[in-house]
C-alpha positions in Angstrom: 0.0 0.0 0.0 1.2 3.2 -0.9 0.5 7.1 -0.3 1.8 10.3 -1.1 2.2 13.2 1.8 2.5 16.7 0.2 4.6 18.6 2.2 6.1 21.4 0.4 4.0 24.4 1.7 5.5 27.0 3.2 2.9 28.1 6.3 3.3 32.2 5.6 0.2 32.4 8.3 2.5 30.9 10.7 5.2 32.7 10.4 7.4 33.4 12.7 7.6 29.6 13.8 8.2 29.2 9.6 10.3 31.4 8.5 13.2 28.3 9.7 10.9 25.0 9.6 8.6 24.1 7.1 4.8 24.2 7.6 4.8 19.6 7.6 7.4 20.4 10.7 5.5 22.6 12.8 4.7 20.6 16.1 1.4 19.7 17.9 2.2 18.6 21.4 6.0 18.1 20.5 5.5 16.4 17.5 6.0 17.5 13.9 2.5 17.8 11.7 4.8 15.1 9.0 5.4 13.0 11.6 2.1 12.4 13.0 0.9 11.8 9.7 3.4 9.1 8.6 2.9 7.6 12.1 -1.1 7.3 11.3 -0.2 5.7 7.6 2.4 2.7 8.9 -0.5 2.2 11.5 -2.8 1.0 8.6 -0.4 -0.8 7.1 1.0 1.6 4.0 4.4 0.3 3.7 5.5 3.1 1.1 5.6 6.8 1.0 6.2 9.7 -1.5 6.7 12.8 0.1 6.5 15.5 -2.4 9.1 18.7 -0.7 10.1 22.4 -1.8 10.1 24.8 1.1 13.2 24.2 3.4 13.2 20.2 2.0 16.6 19.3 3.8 14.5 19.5 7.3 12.1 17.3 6.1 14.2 15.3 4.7 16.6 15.3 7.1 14.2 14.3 10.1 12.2 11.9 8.2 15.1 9.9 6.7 14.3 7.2 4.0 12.4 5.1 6.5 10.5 5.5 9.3 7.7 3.8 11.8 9.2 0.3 9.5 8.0 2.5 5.6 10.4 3.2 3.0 10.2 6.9 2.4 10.8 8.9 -1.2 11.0 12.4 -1.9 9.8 14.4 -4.9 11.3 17.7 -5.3 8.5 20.4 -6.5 10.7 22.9 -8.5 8.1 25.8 -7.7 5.2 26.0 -5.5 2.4 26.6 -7.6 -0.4 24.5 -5.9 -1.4 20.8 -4.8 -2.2 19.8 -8.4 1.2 20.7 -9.5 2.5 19.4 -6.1 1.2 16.0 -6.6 2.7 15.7 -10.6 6.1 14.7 -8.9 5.4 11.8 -7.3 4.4 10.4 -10.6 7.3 8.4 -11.1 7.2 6.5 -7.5 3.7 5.6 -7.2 3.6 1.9 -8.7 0.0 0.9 -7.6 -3.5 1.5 -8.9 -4.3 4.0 -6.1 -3.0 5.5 -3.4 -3.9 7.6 -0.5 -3.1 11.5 -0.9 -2.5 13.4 2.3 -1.9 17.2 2.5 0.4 17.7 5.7 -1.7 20.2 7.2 -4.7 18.2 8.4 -5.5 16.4 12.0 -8.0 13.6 11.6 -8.3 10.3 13.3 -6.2 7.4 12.1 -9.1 5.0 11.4 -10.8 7.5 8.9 -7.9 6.3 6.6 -9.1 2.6 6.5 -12.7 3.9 5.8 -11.4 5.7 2.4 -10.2 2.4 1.1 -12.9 1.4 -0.7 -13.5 -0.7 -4.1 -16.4 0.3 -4.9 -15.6 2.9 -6.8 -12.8 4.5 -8.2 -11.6 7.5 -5.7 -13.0 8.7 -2.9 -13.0 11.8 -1.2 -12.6 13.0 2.4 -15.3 15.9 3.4 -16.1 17.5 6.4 -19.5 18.9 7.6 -18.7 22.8 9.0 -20.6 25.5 9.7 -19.2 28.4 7.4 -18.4 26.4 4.0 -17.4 30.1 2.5 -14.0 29.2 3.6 -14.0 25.9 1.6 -14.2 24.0 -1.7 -17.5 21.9 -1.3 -19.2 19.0 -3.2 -22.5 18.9 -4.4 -23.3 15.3 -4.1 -26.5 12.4 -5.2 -26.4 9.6 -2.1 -22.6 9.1 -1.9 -21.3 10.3 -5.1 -19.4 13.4 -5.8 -21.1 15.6 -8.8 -19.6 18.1 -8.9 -16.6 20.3 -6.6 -17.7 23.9 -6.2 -14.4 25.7 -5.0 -14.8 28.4 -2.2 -18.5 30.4 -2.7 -20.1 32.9 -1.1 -22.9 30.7 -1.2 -21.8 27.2 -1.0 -24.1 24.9 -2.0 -23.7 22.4 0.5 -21.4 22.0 4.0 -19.3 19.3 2.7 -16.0 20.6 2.9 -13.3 19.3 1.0 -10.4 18.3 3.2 -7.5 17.4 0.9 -7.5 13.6 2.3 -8.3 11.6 -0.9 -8.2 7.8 -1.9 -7.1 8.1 -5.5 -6.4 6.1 -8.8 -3.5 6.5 -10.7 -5.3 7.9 -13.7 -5.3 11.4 -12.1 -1.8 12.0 -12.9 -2.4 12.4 -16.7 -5.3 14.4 -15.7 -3.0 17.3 -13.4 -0.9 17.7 -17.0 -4.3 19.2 -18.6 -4.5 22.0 -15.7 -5.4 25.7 -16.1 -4.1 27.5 -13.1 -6.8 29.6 -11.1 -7.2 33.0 -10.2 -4.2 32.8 -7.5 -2.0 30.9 -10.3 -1.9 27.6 -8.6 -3.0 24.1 -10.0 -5.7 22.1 -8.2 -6.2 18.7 -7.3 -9.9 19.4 -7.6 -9.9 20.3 -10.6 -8.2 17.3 -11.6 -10.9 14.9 -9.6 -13.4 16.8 -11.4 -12.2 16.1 -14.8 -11.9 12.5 -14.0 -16.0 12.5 -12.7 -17.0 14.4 -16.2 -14.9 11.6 -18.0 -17.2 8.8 -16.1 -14.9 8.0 -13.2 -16.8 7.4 -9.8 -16.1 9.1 -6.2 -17.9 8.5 -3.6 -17.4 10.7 -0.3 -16.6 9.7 3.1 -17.6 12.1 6.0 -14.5 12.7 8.4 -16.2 13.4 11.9 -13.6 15.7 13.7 -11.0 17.6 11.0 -8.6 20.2 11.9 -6.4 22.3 8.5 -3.5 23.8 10.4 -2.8 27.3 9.0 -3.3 29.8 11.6 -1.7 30.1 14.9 -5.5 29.7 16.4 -5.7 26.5 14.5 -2.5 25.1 16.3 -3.5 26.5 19.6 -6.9 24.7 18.3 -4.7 21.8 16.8 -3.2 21.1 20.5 -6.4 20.3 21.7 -7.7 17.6 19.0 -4.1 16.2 19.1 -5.0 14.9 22.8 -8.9 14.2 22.3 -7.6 12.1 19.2 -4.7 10.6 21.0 -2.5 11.8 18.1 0.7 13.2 19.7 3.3 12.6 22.6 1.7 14.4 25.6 
């Protein structure tokens, strides 16, 4: 089993803890975001990773090593930071299985929600979260427990289902990220990508992640230290 961690962001809204760390190293409860993350994968039994770098790499790379919690770890050098979609495009060349789990290293969630993307029923699946302002979010407009359609953020969102960047996904997307138009801020989308791939025929479903934390803010760490302990996450 294989999965891909995208860690190359930078973190500017939590500077000044990342103006010498990169955002995947910044810790909750003593422990670095990357490392609770590859410590939740080897517990469900992925036994490789692709970790896709840019900002500050060497501490990643440095801390992480090429294997840890018994997974063999490869890196993926993103030449420019221009989005997940673009991110993701480097790991091309390491991931050797029909899908893969695709983790952006800014999220809290508990461990067992990765099992319950796993599913072969279809052919991706998506991680969403019900919140109460979905202005702040891409959504999904779904029938039953198929994505439609993604709706990226909206003054009015048509749903609550936020996307959360934790997807189950087959190894047709990668074709998919080449045929990218950047958006408004210039980066490259992974949902844009998914989308293209449900207009072609492909099925995702959705699974509904029950507590979710994305890490960007200094509240959301002071936020993050909290779920960290409720979902027994971190060293205490």
């Amino acid at each position: 089993m294989q999965a891909v961690v995208l860690a190359g962001g930078k973190g500017k809204r939590l500077e000044p803890l990342t103006f010498e760390i990169p955002k995947a190293m910044v810790p909750v409860n003593g422990m670095p975001i990357i490392e609770i993350i590859l410590k939740q994968l080897s517990e469900i039994g992925v036994k490789e990773v692709v970790i896709v770098v840019n900002y500050l790499k060497e501490k990643i790379m440095d801390f992480v090593g090429d294997n840890i919690f018994g997974m063999k770890i490869t890196y993926a050098v993103q030449k420019e930071a221009k989005g997940d979609g673009d991110a993701l495009k480097y790991a091309e060349p390491y991931v050797n299985q029909d899908k893969f789990i695709m983790i952006a290293c800014d999220s809290l969630f508990p461990t067992d929600h990765l099992k319950k993307i796993m599913r072969d029923d279809c052919d991706g699946v998506m991680t969403v979260c019900k919140v109460d302002d979905a202005r702040r979010f891409g959504v999904i407009i779904n029938e039953g427990d198929v994505v439609k359609k993604i709706v990226e953020k909206s003054p009015n969102p048509p749903t609550n289902l936020a996307n959360t960047s934790i997807h189950y996904l087959p190894k047709e997307i990668f074709p998919t990220l080449y045929s990218l138009t950047p958006d408004k801020t210039g980066e490259y989308r992974i949902v844009y990508a998914i989308q293209k791939l449900i207009n072609y025929g492909k099925i995702f479903k959705f699974q509904v992640v029950d507590k979710w934390l994305d890490i960007g803010t200094h509240e959301q760490l002071k936020e993050a230290q909290q779920l960290g302990k409720e979902l027994n996450l971190c060293k205490l």
